[in-house]
C-alpha positions, 0 to 999 in steps of 0.5 A, spaced: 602 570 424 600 576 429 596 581 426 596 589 426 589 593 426 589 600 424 582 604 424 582 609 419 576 614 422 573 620 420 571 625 425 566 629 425 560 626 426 563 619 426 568 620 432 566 627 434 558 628 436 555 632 430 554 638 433 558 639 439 565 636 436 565 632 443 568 625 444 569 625 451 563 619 452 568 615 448 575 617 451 575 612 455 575 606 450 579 610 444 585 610 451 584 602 451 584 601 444 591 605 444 594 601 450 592 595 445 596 598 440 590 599 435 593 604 431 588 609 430 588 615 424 583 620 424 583 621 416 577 627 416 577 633 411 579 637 417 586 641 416 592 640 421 592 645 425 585 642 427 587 636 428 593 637 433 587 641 436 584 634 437 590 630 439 592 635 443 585 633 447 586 627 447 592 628 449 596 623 444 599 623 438 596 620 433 598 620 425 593 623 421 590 624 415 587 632 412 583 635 408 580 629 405 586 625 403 591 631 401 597 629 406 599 624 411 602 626 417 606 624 423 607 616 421 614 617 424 611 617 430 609 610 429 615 607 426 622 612 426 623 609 419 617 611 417 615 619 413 614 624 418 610 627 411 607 625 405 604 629 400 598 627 396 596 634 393 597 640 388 597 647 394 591 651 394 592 656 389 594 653 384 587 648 386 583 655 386 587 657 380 585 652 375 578 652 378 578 659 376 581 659 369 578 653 367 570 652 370 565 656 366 562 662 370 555 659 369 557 653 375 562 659 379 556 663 380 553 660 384 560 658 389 560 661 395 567 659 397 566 659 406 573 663 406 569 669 403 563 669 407 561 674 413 565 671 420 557 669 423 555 667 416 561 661 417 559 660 424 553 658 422 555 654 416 561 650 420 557 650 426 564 652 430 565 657 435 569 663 433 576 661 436 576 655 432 573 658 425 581 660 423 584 653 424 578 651 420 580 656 414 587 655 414 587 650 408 593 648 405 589 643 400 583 644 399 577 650 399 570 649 402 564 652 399 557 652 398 553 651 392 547 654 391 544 652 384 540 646 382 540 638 382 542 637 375 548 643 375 551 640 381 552 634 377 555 638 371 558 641 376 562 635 378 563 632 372 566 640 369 570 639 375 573 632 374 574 634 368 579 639 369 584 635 374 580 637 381 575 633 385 569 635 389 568 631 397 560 632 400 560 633 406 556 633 412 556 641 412 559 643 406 562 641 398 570 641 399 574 643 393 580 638 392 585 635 388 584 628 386 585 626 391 581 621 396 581 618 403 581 612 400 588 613 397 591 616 403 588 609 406 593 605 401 599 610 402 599 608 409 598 601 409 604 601 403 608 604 408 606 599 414 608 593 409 615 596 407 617 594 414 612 589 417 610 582 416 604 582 420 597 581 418 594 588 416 587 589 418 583 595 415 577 598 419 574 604 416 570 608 420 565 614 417 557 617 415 558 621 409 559 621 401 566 623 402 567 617 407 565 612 401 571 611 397 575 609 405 570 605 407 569 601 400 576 599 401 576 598 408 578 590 410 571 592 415 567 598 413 563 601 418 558 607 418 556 610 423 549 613 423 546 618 420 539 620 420 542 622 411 546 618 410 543 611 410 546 604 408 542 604 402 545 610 399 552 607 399 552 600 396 557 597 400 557 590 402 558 587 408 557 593 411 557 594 419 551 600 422 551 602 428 545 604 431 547 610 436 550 617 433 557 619 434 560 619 439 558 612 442 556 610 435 563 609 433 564 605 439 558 601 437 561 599 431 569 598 432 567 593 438 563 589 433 569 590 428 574 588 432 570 582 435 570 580 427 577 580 427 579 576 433 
Protein backbone atom coordinates (compact mmCIF):
# COMPACT_ATOMS: atom_id res chain seq x y z
CA UNK A 1 0.00 0.00 0.00
CA UNK A 2 1.68 3.31 -1.12
CA UNK A 3 1.35 6.09 1.66
CA UNK A 4 0.54 9.53 1.96
CA UNK A 5 2.77 11.98 4.42
CA UNK A 6 1.22 15.13 5.54
CA UNK A 7 3.48 17.58 7.93
CA UNK A 8 1.28 19.90 10.03
CA UNK A 9 3.72 22.58 11.14
CA UNK A 10 3.72 25.57 13.11
CA UNK A 11 5.24 28.68 11.76
CA UNK A 12 6.64 30.84 13.83
CA UNK A 13 9.66 30.03 15.37
CA UNK A 14 9.21 26.68 14.10
CA UNK A 15 9.36 27.15 10.30
CA UNK A 16 10.13 30.79 10.35
CA UNK A 17 13.16 32.35 12.30
CA UNK A 18 11.78 33.57 15.68
CA UNK A 19 12.74 36.96 15.14
CA UNK A 20 13.11 37.77 11.73
CA UNK A 21 9.79 35.34 10.30
CA UNK A 22 12.53 34.14 7.49
CA UNK A 23 12.61 31.00 5.80
CA UNK A 24 14.71 31.41 2.93
CA UNK A 25 17.64 28.98 4.36
CA UNK A 26 15.08 26.42 3.93
CA UNK A 27 13.18 27.45 0.60
CA UNK A 28 15.00 25.07 -1.21
CA UNK A 29 14.35 21.92 0.73
CA UNK A 30 9.98 23.05 1.68
CA UNK A 31 10.28 23.22 -2.70
CA UNK A 32 11.64 19.55 -2.70
CA UNK A 33 9.37 18.17 -0.28
CA UNK A 34 6.36 19.96 -2.52
CA UNK A 35 7.43 17.98 -5.79
CA UNK A 36 7.80 14.83 -3.58
CA UNK A 37 4.09 15.32 -2.75
CA UNK A 38 4.56 15.76 0.83
CA UNK A 39 1.66 17.80 1.81
CA UNK A 40 2.58 20.34 4.02
CA UNK A 41 -0.21 22.53 6.25
CA UNK A 42 0.98 25.29 8.18
CA UNK A 43 -1.36 25.12 11.30
CA UNK A 44 -0.08 28.20 13.16
CA UNK A 45 -2.25 30.69 15.55
CA UNK A 46 -1.53 33.10 12.40
CA UNK A 47 -4.68 34.76 10.71
CA UNK A 48 -5.27 34.08 7.03
CA UNK A 49 -4.39 36.97 5.54
CA UNK A 50 -0.92 36.18 7.21
CA UNK A 51 -0.87 33.13 6.06
CA UNK A 52 -1.47 33.92 2.23
CA UNK A 53 1.25 36.52 2.96
CA UNK A 54 3.30 33.42 3.50
CA UNK A 55 2.27 31.29 0.63
CA UNK A 56 2.50 34.17 -1.30
CA UNK A 57 6.46 34.05 -0.56
CA UNK A 58 6.59 30.82 -1.09
CA UNK A 59 4.98 31.10 -4.00
CA UNK A 60 2.35 28.01 -3.45
CA UNK A 61 -0.72 27.38 -2.29
CA UNK A 62 -0.58 25.36 0.47
CA UNK A 63 -3.93 24.61 2.59
CA UNK A 64 -3.68 26.06 6.10
CA UNK A 65 -4.56 26.31 9.30
CA UNK A 66 -5.50 29.68 11.36
CA UNK A 67 -5.55 30.98 14.84
CA UNK A 68 -5.02 27.95 16.55
CA UNK A 69 -7.25 25.51 14.99
CA UNK A 70 -10.32 27.93 14.48
CA UNK A 71 -10.86 27.29 10.62
CA UNK A 72 -9.33 25.15 7.60
CA UNK A 73 -8.47 26.33 4.46
CA UNK A 74 -7.92 25.91 1.13
CA UNK A 75 -8.28 21.86 1.04
CA UNK A 76 -9.99 21.80 -2.44
CA UNK A 77 -6.49 23.10 -3.54
CA UNK A 78 -5.38 19.44 -2.60
CA UNK A 79 -8.38 17.48 -3.96
CA UNK A 80 -11.45 19.24 -6.07
CA UNK A 81 -13.58 17.00 -3.75
CA UNK A 82 -12.42 18.43 -0.85
CA UNK A 83 -14.01 21.73 1.25
CA UNK A 84 -12.55 25.00 0.46
CA UNK A 85 -13.47 25.99 4.26
CA UNK A 86 -13.99 24.50 7.27
CA UNK A 87 -15.48 26.25 10.37
CA UNK A 88 -14.02 25.22 13.86
CA UNK A 89 -15.25 28.08 15.68
CA UNK A 90 -17.79 30.46 17.15
CA UNK A 91 -16.81 34.47 15.33
CA UNK A 92 -14.96 36.97 17.55
CA UNK A 93 -17.59 38.87 19.11
CA UNK A 94 -19.27 36.53 20.55
CA UNK A 95 -15.91 34.96 21.86
CA UNK A 96 -15.22 38.70 23.42
CA UNK A 97 -18.43 38.79 24.29
CA UNK A 98 -18.77 35.86 26.65
CA UNK A 99 -15.32 36.69 27.86
CA UNK A 100 -16.84 40.10 28.99
CA UNK A 101 -19.98 39.12 30.52
CA UNK A 102 -19.03 36.03 32.32
CA UNK A 103 -14.95 36.48 33.59
CA UNK A 104 -14.71 38.16 36.92
CA UNK A 105 -13.18 41.73 36.80
CA UNK A 106 -10.39 40.48 39.10
CA UNK A 107 -8.74 38.33 35.82
CA UNK A 108 -10.22 41.18 33.25
CA UNK A 109 -8.08 43.78 34.87
CA UNK A 110 -5.03 42.59 34.28
CA UNK A 111 -5.87 41.58 30.35
CA UNK A 112 -4.29 43.83 28.05
CA UNK A 113 -5.95 42.67 24.67
CA UNK A 114 -3.10 43.79 21.85
CA UNK A 115 -5.85 45.41 19.58
CA UNK A 116 -6.11 48.22 22.35
CA UNK A 117 -2.57 48.87 22.53
CA UNK A 118 -0.49 51.90 21.28
CA UNK A 119 0.79 50.76 17.23
CA UNK A 120 4.90 51.02 18.70
CA UNK A 121 3.62 49.19 21.96
CA UNK A 122 2.16 46.22 19.50
CA UNK A 123 5.11 46.49 17.46
CA UNK A 124 7.13 45.71 20.18
CA UNK A 125 5.13 42.83 21.66
CA UNK A 126 4.63 41.24 18.11
CA UNK A 127 8.15 41.69 17.03
CA UNK A 128 6.39 42.65 13.57
CA UNK A 129 6.95 45.73 11.54
CA UNK A 130 4.30 48.10 11.15
CA UNK A 131 3.08 46.99 7.37
CA UNK A 132 2.47 43.78 8.66
CA UNK A 133 0.67 44.69 12.43
CA UNK A 134 -2.91 44.73 10.58
CA UNK A 135 -2.78 41.32 8.76
CA UNK A 136 -1.87 40.42 12.53
CA UNK A 137 -5.11 41.93 14.15
CA UNK A 138 -7.18 41.29 11.64
CA UNK A 139 -8.73 37.99 13.87
CA UNK A 140 -11.73 36.33 12.73
CA UNK A 141 -11.63 33.98 15.79
CA UNK A 142 -9.46 34.56 18.20
CA UNK A 143 -8.09 37.78 20.63
CA UNK A 144 -4.19 37.96 21.55
CA UNK A 145 -3.51 39.77 24.79
CA UNK A 146 -1.31 39.99 27.31
CA UNK A 147 -1.71 39.10 30.95
CA UNK A 148 -0.02 41.12 33.67
CA UNK A 149 -1.09 39.16 37.00
CA UNK A 150 0.46 36.58 39.21
CA UNK A 151 1.34 32.51 38.68
CA UNK A 152 -1.48 31.56 40.42
CA UNK A 153 -4.22 34.17 38.70
CA UNK A 154 -3.07 32.95 35.29
CA UNK A 155 -4.05 29.72 36.27
CA UNK A 156 -7.47 30.88 37.79
CA UNK A 157 -7.51 32.35 34.95
CA UNK A 158 -7.28 29.46 32.67
CA UNK A 159 -9.52 27.42 34.58
CA UNK A 160 -12.29 30.54 34.66
CA UNK A 161 -11.84 30.49 30.99
CA UNK A 162 -12.38 27.03 30.28
CA UNK A 163 -15.17 26.88 32.43
CA UNK A 164 -17.25 29.33 30.43
CA UNK A 165 -16.77 27.44 26.87
CA UNK A 166 -13.65 29.42 25.61
CA UNK A 167 -10.04 28.38 25.59
CA UNK A 168 -6.66 30.23 26.21
CA UNK A 169 -3.39 28.94 23.66
CA UNK A 170 0.32 30.14 25.05
CA UNK A 171 2.36 31.18 22.79
CA UNK A 172 5.64 32.34 22.11
CA UNK A 173 4.84 35.91 22.43
CA UNK A 174 1.54 36.44 23.55
CA UNK A 175 -1.92 34.61 25.18
CA UNK A 176 -4.65 34.04 22.41
CA UNK A 177 -8.08 33.89 23.31
CA UNK A 178 -10.21 31.17 21.46
CA UNK A 179 -12.99 29.08 21.39
CA UNK A 180 -12.33 25.57 22.43
CA UNK A 181 -10.53 24.85 19.96
CA UNK A 182 -7.10 23.29 19.06
CA UNK A 183 -4.58 22.56 16.62
CA UNK A 184 -4.97 19.13 17.26
CA UNK A 185 -8.81 19.07 16.24
CA UNK A 186 -7.76 21.03 13.15
CA UNK A 187 -5.20 18.12 12.46
CA UNK A 188 -8.20 15.20 12.92
CA UNK A 189 -10.30 17.23 10.54
CA UNK A 190 -7.95 17.16 8.03
CA UNK A 191 -7.11 13.95 8.22
CA UNK A 192 -10.93 13.04 8.29
CA UNK A 193 -11.43 14.28 5.14
CA UNK A 194 -8.06 12.95 3.39
CA UNK A 195 -9.70 9.23 4.46
CA UNK A 196 -13.21 9.99 2.88
CA UNK A 197 -11.22 9.82 -0.37
CA UNK A 198 -7.90 8.05 -0.04
CA UNK A 199 -6.97 4.46 0.68
CA UNK A 200 -3.55 5.46 1.53
CA UNK A 201 -1.53 4.98 4.26
CA UNK A 202 -1.46 8.32 6.34
CA UNK A 203 1.35 9.70 8.18
CA UNK A 204 1.20 12.31 10.32
CA UNK A 205 4.52 14.90 11.36
CA UNK A 206 3.72 17.60 13.78
CA UNK A 207 6.17 20.30 13.45
CA UNK A 208 6.22 22.90 16.64
CA UNK A 209 8.09 24.78 19.80
CA UNK A 210 5.78 25.88 22.02
CA UNK A 211 2.46 25.15 24.68
CA UNK A 212 0.03 26.04 21.84
CA UNK A 213 1.89 23.29 19.43
CA UNK A 214 1.66 20.35 22.41
CA UNK A 215 -1.86 19.01 21.73
CA UNK A 216 -0.88 18.80 17.47
CA UNK A 217 2.35 17.34 18.44
CA UNK A 218 0.74 14.74 21.19
CA UNK A 219 -1.43 13.37 18.34
CA UNK A 220 0.87 13.37 15.68
CA UNK A 221 2.08 9.85 14.15
CA UNK A 222 5.79 11.54 14.60
CA UNK A 223 5.99 14.49 16.96
CA UNK A 224 8.72 16.94 16.41
CA UNK A 225 10.00 20.31 18.47
CA UNK A 226 12.14 22.51 17.28
CA UNK A 227 14.06 24.12 19.66
CA UNK A 228 13.40 26.55 21.91
CA UNK A 229 16.06 27.78 24.55
CA UNK A 230 11.96 27.94 26.85
CA UNK A 231 10.58 25.62 25.77
CA UNK A 232 12.49 22.16 26.50
CA UNK A 233 11.61 18.58 25.93
CA UNK A 234 11.20 17.87 29.63
CA UNK A 235 8.30 20.34 29.82
CA UNK A 236 5.85 18.60 27.41
CA UNK A 237 6.14 14.83 28.18
CA UNK A 238 5.46 13.46 24.86
CA UNK A 239 6.97 10.12 24.04
CA UNK A 240 9.14 9.21 21.28
CA UNK A 241 9.68 12.95 20.70
CA UNK A 242 12.25 14.24 17.86
CA UNK A 243 14.46 17.46 18.99
CA UNK A 244 16.30 19.17 16.87
CA UNK A 245 19.30 20.98 17.81
CA UNK A 246 19.50 24.02 15.43
CA UNK A 247 16.52 27.02 15.87
CA UNK A 248 13.92 27.75 13.22
CA UNK A 249 14.41 27.71 10.36
CA UNK A 250 17.10 25.00 9.57
CA UNK A 251 15.85 23.27 12.73
CA UNK A 252 12.60 22.47 11.03
CA UNK A 253 14.64 21.11 8.55
CA UNK A 254 16.76 19.13 10.86
CA UNK A 255 14.07 17.33 12.27
CA UNK A 256 11.59 16.64 9.26
CA UNK A 257 14.50 14.84 7.36
CA UNK A 258 14.94 12.74 10.59
CA UNK A 259 11.00 12.18 10.59
CA UNK A 260 11.02 11.59 7.13
CA UNK A 261 13.82 8.97 6.82
CA UNK A 262 11.59 7.08 10.00
CA UNK A 263 8.77 6.68 7.61
CA UNK A 264 10.78 5.30 4.71
Amino acid sequence: MTSKIIIFTDLDGTLLDRDTFKFDKILSYLKDLILKDICIIPNSSKTRQEIEVFNKELEENLSFVVENGAAIYNLNLINSSFPEKISLSRENDEILKIFESKISNKFKSKCKFIKKLSLDKQMKVLGLPKEKIKDSLNREYSAPLLFEGSKSDKIDLFKSVNDVGLSLQEGGRVINLCDKVSKSQAMKNVVKVFKKVTKEKLFTIGVGDNYNDLDMLKNSDIPCLVFNDKFTLEKININNCLVSKKPAPEGWKEVVKIALDKIK
